[in-house]
C-alpha positions as CSV (number, residue, x, y, z in Angstrom):
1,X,-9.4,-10.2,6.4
2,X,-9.4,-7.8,9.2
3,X,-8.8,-5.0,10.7
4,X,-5.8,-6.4,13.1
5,X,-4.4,-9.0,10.2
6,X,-4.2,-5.5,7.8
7,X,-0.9,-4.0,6.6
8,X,-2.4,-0.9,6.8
9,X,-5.3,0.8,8.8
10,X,-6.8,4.1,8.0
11,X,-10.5,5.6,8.3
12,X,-12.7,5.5,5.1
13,X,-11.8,8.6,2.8
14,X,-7.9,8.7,4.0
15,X,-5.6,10.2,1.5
16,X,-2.2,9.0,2.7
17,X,1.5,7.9,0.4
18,X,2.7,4.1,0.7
19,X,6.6,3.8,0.9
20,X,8.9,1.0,-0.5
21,X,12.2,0.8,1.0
22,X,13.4,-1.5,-1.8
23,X,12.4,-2.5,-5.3
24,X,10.6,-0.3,-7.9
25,X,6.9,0.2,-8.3
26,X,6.2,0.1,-11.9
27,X,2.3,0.5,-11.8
28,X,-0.3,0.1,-8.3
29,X,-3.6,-0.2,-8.9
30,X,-6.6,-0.4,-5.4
31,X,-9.1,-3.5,-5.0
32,X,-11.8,-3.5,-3.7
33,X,-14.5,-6.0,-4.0
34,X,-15.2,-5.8,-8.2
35,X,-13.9,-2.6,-8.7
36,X,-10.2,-1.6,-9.3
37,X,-8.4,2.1,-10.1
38,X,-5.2,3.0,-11.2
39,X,-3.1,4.2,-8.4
40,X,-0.1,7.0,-9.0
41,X,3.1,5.9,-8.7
42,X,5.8,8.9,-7.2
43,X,8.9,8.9,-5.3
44,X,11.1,7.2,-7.9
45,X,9.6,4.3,-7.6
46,X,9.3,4.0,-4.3
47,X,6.1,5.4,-3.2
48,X,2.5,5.3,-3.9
49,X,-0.5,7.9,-3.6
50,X,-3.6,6.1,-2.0
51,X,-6.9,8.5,-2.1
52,X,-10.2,7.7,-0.4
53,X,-9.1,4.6,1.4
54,X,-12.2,2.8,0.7
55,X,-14.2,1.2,4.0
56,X,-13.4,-2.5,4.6
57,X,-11.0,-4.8,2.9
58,X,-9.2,-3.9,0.2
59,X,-5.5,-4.0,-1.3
60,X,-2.5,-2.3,-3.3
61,X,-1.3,-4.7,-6.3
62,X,1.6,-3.2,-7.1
63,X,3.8,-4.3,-10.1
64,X,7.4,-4.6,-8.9
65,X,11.0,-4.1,-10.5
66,X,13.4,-6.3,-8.4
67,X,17.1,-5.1,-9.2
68,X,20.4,-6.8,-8.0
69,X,21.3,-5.8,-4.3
70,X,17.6,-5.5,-3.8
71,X,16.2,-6.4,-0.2
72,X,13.1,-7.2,1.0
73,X,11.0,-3.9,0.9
74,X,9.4,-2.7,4.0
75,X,6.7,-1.1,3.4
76,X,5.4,2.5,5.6
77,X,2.7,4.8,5.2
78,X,3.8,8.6,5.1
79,X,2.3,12.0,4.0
80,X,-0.8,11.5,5.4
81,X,-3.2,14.5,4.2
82,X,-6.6,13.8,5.1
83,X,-7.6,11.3,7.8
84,X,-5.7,9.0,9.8
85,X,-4.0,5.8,8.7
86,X,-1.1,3.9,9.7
87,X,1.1,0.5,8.9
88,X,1.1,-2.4,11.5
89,X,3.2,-2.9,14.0
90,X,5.9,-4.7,13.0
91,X,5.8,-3.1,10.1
92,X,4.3,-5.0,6.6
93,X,7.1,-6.5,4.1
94,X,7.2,-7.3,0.6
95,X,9.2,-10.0,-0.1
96,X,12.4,-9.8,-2.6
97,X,11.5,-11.3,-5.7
98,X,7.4,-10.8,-5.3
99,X,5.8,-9.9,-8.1
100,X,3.4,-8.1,-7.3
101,X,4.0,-6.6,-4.3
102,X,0.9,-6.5,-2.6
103,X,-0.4,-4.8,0.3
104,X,-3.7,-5.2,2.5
105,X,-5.5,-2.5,3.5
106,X,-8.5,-2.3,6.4
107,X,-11.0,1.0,6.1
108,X,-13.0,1.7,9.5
109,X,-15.7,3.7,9.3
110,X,-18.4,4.9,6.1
């Protein structure tokens, strides 16, 4: 992957919030390369704390509770505290049903 085929592009050590518009996160974890870490889920459901974007590729797995009257969820990035990041243009979209969600994540920068 990169940068301009990412969901989401931030510099390396962002601390930003993913957003859901539809659907429930259950559980997010981050990967990158062979490492994974758990990833807190706020907002209801509906959100997602990223910290230290890592540099380069990595992604949100994010285990997903579809409900009727569910749509497909578009995803945003909010609340960001340290850094800079931001979500594509059109915005990234997880479709109904997908489980997991996932989203893809570019980190410029060391």
């Amino acid at each position: 992957m990169s940068e301009d085929r990412a969901d989401v592009v931030g510099t390396a050590g962002t601390d930003f919030t993913l957003t859901i518009s539809s659907g429930e996160i259950n559980s997010a974890t981050l990967e990158a390369g062979q490492t994974s870490r758990d990833l807190t889920v706020a907002g209801g459901g509906r959100a997602v704390i990223v910290t230290d974007l890592p540099s380069g590729d990595s992604f949100v797995s994010m285990a997903m509770i579809w409900t009727p009257g569910d749509t497909d969820a578009t995803v945003d990035v909010e609340n960001v505290t340290k850094g800079d990041a931001h979500a594509a243009d059109p915005k990234p979209v997880i479709d109904l049903g997908d489980n997991p969600g996932t989203v893809d994540l570019f980190g410029k920068g060391a």
